[in-house]
PyMOL Python script that loads the backbone (N, CA, C, O; Angstrom):
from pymol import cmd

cmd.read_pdbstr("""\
ATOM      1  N   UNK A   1      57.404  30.505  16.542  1.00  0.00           N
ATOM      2  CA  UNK A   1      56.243  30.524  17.404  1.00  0.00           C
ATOM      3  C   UNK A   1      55.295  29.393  17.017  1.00  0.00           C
ATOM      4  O   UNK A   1      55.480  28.462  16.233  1.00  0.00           O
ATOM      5  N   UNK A   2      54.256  29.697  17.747  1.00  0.00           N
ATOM      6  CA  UNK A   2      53.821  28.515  17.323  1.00  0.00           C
ATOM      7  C   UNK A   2      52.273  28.095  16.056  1.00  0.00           C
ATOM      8  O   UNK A   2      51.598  27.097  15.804  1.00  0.00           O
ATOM      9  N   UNK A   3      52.317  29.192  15.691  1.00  0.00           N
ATOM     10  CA  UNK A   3      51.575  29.311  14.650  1.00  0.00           C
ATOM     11  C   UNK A   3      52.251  29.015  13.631  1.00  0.00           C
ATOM     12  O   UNK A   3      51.536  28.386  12.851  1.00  0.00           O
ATOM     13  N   UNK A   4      53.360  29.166  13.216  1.00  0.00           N
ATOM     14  CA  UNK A   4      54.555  29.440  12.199  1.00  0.00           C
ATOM     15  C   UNK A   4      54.800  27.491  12.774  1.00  0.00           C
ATOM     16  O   UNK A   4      55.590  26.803  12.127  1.00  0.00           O
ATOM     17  N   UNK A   5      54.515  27.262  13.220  1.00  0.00           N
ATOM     18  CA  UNK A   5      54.906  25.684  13.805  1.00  0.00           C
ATOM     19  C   UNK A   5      53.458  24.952  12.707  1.00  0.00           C
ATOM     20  O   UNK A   5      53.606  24.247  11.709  1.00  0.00           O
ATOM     21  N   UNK A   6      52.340  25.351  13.233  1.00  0.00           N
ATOM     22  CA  UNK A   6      51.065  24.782  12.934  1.00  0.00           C
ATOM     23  C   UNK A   6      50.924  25.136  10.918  1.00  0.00           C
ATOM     24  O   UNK A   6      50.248  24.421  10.179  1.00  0.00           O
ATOM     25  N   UNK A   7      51.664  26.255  10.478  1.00  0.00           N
ATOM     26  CA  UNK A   7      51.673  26.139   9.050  1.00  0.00           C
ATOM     27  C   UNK A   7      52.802  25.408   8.477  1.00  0.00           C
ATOM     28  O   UNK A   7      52.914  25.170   7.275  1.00  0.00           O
ATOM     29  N   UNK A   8      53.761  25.010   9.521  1.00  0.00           N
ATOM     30  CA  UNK A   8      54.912  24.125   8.404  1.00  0.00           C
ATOM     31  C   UNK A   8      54.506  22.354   8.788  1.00  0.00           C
ATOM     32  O   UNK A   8      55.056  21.310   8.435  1.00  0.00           O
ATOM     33  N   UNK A   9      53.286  22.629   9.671  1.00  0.00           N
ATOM     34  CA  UNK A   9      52.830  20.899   9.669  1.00  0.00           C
ATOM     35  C   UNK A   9      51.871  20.947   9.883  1.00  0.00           C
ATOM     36  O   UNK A   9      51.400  20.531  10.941  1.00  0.00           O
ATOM     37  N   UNK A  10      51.030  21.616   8.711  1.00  0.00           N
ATOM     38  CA  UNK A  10      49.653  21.629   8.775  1.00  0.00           C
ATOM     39  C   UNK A  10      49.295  20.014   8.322  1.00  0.00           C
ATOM     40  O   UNK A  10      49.845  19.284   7.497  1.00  0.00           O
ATOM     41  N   UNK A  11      47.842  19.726   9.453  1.00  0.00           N
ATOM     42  CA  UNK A  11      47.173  18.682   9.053  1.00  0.00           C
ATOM     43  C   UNK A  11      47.589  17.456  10.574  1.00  0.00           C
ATOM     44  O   UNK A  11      46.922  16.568  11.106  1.00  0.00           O
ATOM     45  N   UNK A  12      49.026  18.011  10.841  1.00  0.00           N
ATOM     46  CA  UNK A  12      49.739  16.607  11.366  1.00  0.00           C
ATOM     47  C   UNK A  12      49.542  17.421  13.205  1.00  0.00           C
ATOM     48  O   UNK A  12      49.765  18.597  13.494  1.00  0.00           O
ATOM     49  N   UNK A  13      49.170  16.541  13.944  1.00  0.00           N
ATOM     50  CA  UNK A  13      49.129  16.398  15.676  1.00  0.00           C
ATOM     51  C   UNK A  13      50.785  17.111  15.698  1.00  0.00           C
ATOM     52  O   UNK A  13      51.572  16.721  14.835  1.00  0.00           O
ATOM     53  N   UNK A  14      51.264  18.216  16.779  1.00  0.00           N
ATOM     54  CA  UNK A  14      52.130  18.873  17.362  1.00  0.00           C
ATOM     55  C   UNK A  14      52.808  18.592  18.721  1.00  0.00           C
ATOM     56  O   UNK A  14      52.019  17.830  19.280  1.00  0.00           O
ATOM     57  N   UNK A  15      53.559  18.744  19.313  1.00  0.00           N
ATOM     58  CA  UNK A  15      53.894  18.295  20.584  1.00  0.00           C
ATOM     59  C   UNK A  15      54.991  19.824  20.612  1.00  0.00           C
ATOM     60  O   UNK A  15      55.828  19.877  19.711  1.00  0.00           O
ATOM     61  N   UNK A  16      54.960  20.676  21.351  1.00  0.00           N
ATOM     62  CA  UNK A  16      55.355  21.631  21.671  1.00  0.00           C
ATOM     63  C   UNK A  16      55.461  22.341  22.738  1.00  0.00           C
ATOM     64  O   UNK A  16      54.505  22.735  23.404  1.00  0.00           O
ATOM     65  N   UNK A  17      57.214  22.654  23.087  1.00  0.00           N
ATOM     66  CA  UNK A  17      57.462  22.720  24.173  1.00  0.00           C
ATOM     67  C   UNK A  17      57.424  24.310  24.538  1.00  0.00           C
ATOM     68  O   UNK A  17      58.423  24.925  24.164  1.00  0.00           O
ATOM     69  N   UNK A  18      56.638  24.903  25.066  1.00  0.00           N
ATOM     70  CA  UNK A  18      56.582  26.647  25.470  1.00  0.00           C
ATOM     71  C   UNK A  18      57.620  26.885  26.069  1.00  0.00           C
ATOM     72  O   UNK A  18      58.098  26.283  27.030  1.00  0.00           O
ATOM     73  N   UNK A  19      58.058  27.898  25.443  1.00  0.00           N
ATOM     74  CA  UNK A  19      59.602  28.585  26.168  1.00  0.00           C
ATOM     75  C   UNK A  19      59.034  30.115  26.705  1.00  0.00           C
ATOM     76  O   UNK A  19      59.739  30.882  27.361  1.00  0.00           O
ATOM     77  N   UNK A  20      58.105  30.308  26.438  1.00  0.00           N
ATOM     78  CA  UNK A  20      57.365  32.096  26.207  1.00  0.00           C
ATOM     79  C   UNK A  20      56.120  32.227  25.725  1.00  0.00           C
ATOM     80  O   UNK A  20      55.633  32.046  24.609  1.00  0.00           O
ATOM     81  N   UNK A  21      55.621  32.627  26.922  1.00  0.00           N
ATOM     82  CA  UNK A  21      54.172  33.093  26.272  1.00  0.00           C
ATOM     83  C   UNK A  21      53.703  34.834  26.072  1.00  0.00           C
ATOM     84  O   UNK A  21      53.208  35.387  27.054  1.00  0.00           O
ATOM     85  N   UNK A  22      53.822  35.343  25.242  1.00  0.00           N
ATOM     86  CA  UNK A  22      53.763  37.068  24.981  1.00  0.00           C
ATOM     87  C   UNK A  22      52.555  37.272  25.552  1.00  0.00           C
ATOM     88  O   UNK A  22      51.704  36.384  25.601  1.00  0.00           O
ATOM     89  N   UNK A  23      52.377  38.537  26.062  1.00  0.00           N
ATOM     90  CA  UNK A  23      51.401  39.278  26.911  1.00  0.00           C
ATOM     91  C   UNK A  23      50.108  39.094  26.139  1.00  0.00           C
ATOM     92  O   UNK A  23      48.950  39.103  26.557  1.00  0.00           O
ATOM     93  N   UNK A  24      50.622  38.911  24.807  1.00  0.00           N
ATOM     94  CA  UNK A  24      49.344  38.753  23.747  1.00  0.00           C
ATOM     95  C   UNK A  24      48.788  37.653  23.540  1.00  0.00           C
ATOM     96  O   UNK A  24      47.769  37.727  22.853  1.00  0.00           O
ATOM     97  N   UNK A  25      49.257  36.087  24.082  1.00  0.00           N
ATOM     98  CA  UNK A  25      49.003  35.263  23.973  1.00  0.00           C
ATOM     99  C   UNK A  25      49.358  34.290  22.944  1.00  0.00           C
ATOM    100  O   UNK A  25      48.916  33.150  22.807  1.00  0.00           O
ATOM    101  N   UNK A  26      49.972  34.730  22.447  1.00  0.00           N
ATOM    102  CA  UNK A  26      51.306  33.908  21.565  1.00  0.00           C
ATOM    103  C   UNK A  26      52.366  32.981  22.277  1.00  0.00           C
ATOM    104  O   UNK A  26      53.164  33.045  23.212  1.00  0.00           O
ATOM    105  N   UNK A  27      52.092  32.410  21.670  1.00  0.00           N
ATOM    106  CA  UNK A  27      53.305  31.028  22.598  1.00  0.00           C
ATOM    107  C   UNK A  27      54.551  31.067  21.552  1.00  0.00           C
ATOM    108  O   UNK A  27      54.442  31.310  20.350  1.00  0.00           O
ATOM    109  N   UNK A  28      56.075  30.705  22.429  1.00  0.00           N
ATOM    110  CA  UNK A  28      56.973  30.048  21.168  1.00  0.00           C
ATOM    111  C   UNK A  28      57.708  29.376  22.427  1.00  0.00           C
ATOM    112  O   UNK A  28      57.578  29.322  23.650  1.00  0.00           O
ATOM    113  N   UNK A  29      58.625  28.856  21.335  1.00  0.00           N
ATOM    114  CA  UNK A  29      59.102  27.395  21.533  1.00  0.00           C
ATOM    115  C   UNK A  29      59.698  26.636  20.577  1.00  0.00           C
ATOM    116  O   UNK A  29      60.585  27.121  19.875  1.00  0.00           O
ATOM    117  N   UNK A  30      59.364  25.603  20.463  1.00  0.00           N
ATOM    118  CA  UNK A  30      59.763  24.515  19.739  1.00  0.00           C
ATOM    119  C   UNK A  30      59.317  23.110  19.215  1.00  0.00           C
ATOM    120  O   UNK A  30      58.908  22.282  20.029  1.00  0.00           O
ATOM    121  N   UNK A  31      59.364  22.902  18.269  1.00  0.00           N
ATOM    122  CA  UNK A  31      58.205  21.249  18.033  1.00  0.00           C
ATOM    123  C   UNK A  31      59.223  20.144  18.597  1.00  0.00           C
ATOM    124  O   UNK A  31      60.425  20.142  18.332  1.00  0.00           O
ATOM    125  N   UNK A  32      58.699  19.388  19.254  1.00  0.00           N
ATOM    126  CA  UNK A  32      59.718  18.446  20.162  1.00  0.00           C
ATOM    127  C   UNK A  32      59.505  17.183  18.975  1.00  0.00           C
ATOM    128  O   UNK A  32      60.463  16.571  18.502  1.00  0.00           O
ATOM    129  N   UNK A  33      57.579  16.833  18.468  1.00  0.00           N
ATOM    130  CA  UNK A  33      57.639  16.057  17.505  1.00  0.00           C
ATOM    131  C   UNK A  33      56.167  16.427  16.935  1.00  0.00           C
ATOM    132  O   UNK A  33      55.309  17.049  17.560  1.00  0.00           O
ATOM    133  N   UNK A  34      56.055  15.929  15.654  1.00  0.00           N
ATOM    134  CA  UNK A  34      55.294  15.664  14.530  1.00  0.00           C
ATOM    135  C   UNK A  34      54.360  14.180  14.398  1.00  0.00           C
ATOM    136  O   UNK A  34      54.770  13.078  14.759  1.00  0.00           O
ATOM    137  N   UNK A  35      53.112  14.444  13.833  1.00  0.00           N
ATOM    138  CA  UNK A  35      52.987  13.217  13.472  1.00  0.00           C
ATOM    139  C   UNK A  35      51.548  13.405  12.994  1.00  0.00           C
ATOM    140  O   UNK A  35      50.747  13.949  13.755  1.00  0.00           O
ATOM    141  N   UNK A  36      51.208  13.031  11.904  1.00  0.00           N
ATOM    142  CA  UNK A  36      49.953  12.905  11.980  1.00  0.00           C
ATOM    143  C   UNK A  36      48.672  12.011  11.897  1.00  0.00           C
ATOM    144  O   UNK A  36      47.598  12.265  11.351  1.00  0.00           O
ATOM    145  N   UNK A  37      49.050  10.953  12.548  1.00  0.00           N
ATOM    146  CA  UNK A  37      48.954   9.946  13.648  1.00  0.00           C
ATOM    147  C   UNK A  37      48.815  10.604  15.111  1.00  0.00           C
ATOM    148  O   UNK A  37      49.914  10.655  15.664  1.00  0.00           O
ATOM    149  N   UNK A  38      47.751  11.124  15.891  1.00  0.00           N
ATOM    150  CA  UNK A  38      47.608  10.929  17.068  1.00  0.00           C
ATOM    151  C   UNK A  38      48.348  10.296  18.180  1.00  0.00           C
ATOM    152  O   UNK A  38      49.091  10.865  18.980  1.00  0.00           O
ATOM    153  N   UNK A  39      48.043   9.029  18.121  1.00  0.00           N
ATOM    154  CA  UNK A  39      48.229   7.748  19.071  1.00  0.00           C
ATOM    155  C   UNK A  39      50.245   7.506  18.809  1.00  0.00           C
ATOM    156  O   UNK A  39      50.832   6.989  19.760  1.00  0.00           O
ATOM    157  N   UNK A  40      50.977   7.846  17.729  1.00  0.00           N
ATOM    158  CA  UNK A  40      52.167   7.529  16.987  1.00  0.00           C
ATOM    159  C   UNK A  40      53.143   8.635  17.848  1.00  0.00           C
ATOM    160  O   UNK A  40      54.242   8.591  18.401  1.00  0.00           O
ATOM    161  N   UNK A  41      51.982   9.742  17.606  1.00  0.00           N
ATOM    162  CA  UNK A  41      52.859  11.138  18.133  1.00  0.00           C
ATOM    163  C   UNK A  41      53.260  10.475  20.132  1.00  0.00           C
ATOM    164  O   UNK A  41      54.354  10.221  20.636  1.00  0.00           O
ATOM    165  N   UNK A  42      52.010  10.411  20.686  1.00  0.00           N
ATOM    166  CA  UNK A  42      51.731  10.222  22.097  1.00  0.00           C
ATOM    167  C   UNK A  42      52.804   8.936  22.531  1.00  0.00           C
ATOM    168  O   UNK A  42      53.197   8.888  23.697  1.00  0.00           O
ATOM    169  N   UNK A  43      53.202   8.017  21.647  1.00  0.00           N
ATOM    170  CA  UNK A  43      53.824   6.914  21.615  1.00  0.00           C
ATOM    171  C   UNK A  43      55.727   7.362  21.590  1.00  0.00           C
ATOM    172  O   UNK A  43      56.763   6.988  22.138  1.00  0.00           O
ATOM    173  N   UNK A  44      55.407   8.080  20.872  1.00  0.00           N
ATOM    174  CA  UNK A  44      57.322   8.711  20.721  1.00  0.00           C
ATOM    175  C   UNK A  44      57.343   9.501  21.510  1.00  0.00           C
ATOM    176  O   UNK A  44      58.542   9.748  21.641  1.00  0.00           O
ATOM    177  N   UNK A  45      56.611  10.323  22.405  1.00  0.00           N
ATOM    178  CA  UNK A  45      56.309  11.415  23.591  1.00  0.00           C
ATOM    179  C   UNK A  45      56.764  10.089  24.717  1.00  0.00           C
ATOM    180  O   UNK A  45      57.863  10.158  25.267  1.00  0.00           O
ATOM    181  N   UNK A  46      56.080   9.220  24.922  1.00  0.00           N
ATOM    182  CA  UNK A  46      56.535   8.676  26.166  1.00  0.00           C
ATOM    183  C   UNK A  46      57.702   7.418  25.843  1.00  0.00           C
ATOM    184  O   UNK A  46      57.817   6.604  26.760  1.00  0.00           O
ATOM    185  N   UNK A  47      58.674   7.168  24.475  1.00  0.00           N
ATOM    186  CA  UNK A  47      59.356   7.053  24.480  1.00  0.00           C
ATOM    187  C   UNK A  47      60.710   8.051  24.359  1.00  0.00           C
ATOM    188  O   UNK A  47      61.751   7.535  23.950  1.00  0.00           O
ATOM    189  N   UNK A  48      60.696   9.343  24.680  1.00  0.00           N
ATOM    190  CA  UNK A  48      61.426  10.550  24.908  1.00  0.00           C
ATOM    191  C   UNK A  48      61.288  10.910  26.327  1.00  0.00           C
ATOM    192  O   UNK A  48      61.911  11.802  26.903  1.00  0.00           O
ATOM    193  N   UNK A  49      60.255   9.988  26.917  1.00  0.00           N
ATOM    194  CA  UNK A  49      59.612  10.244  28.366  1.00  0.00           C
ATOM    195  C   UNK A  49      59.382  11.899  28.451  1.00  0.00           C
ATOM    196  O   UNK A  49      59.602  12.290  29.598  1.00  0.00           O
ATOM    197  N   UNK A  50      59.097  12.691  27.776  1.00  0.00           N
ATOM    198  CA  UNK A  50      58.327  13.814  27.520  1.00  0.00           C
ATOM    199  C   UNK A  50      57.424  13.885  28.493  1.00  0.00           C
ATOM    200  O   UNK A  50      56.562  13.007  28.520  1.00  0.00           O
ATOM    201  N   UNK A  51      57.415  15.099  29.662  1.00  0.00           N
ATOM    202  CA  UNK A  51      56.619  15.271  30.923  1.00  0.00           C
ATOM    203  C   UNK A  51      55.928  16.608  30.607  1.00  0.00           C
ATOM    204  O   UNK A  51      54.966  16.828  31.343  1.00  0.00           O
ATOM    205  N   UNK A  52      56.137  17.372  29.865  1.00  0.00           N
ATOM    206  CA  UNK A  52      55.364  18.721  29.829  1.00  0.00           C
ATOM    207  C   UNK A  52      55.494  18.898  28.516  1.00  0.00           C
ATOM    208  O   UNK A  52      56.605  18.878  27.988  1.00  0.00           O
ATOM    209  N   UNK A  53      53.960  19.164  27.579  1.00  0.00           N
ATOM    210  CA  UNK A  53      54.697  19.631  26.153  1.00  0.00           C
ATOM    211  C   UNK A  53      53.313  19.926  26.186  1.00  0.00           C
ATOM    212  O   UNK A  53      52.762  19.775  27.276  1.00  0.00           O
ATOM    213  N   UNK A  54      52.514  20.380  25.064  1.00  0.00           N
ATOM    214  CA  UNK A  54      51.495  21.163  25.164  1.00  0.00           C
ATOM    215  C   UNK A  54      51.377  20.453  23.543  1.00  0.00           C
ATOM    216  O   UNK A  54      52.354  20.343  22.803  1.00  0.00           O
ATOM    217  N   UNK A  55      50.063  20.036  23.204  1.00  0.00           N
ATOM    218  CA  UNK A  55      50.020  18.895  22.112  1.00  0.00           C
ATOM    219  C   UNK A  55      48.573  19.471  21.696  1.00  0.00           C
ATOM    220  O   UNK A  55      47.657  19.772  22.461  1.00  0.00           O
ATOM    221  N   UNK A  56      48.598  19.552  20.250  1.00  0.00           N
ATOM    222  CA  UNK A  56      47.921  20.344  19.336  1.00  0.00           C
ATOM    223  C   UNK A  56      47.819  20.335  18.054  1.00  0.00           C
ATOM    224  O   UNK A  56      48.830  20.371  17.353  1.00  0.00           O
ATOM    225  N   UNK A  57      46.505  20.284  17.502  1.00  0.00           N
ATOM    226  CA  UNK A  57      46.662  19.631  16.353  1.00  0.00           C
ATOM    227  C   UNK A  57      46.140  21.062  15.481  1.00  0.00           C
ATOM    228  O   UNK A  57      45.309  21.879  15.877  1.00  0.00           O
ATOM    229  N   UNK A  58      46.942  21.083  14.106  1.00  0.00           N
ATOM    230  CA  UNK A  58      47.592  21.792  13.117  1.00  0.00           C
ATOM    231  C   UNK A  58      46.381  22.052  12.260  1.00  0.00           C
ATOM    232  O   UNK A  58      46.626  22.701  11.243  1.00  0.00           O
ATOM    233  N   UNK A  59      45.432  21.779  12.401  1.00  0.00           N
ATOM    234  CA  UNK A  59      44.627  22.146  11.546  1.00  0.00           C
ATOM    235  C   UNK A  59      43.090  21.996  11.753  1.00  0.00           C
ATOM    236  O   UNK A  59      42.952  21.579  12.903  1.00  0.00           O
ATOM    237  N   UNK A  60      41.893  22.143  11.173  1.00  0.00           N
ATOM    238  CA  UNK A  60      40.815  22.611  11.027  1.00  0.00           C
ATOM    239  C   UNK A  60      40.145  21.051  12.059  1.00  0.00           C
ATOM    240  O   UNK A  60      40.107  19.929  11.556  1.00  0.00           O
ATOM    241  N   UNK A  61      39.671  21.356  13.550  1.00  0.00           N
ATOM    242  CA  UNK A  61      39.353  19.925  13.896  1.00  0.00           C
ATOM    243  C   UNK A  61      37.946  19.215  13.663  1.00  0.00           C
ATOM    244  O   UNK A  61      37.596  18.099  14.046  1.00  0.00           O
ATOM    245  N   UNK A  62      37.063  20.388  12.759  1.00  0.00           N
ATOM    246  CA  UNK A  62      36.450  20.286  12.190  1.00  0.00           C
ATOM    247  C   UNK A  62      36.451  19.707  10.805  1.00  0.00           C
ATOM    248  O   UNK A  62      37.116  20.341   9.986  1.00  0.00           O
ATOM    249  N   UNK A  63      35.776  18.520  10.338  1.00  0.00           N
ATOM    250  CA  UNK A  63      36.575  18.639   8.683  1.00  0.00           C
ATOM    251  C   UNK A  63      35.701  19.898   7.925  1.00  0.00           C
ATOM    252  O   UNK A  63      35.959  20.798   8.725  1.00  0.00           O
ATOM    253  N   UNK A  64      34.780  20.569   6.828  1.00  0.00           N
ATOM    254  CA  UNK A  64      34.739  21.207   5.836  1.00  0.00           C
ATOM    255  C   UNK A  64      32.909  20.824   5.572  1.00  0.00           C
ATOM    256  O   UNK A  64      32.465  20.033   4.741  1.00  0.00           O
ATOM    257  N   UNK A  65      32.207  21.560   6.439  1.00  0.00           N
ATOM    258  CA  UNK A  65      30.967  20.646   5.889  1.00  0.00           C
ATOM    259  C   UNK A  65      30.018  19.961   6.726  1.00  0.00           C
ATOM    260  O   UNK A  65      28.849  19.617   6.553  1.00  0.00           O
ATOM    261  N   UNK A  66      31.207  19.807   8.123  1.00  0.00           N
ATOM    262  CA  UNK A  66      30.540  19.614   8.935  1.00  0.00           C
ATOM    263  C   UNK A  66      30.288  20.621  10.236  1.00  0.00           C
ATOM    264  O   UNK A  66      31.076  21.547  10.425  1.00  0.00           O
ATOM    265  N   UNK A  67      29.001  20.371  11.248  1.00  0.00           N
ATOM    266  CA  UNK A  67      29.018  20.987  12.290  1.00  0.00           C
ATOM    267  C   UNK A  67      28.713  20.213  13.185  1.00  0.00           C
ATOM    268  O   UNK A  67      28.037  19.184  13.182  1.00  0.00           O
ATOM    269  N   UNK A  68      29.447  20.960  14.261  1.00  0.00           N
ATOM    270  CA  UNK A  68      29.344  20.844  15.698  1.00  0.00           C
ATOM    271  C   UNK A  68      28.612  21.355  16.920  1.00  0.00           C
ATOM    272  O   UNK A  68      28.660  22.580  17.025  1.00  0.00           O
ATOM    273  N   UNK A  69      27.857  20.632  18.000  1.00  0.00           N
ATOM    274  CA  UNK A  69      27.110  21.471  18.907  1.00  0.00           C
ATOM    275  C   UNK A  69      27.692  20.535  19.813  1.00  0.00           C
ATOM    276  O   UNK A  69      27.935  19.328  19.834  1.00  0.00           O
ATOM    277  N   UNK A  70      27.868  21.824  20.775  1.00  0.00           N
ATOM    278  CA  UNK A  70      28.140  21.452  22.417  1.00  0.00           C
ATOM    279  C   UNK A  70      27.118  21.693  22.875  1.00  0.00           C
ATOM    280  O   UNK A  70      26.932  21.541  24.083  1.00  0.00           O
TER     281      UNK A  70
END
""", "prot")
cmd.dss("prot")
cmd.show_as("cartoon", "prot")
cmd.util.cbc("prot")
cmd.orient("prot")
């Protein structure tokens, strides 16, 4: 699933393809790719020509210290 995705590449941008989403809101699937590089990940996505993947990054997008206002 895809939490179990986000702890074996914590830190690094996700590209993940939903096969199932549970009534509970749990997604699974599969990591199509890794990277934690942004721009690196998005770059091997449209050299796979990758049209649907759901892209998400693995960890805190906050760093530790800081805050945010919308």
């Amino acid at each position: 699933n895809l939490e179990e995705a986000k702890q074996q590449y914590a830190g690094e941008w996700l590209a993940f393809s939903v096969t199932e989403e549970a009534p509970t809101g749990e997604l699974f699937g599969h990591v199509i790719a890794h990277n934690a590089d942004r721009k690196e990940l998005h770059r091997e996505l449209r050299g796979k020509k990758v049209k649907q993947v759901y892209v998400t990054y693995a960890g805190p997008l906050v760093k530790p210290g800081y805050t945010v206002v919308f």
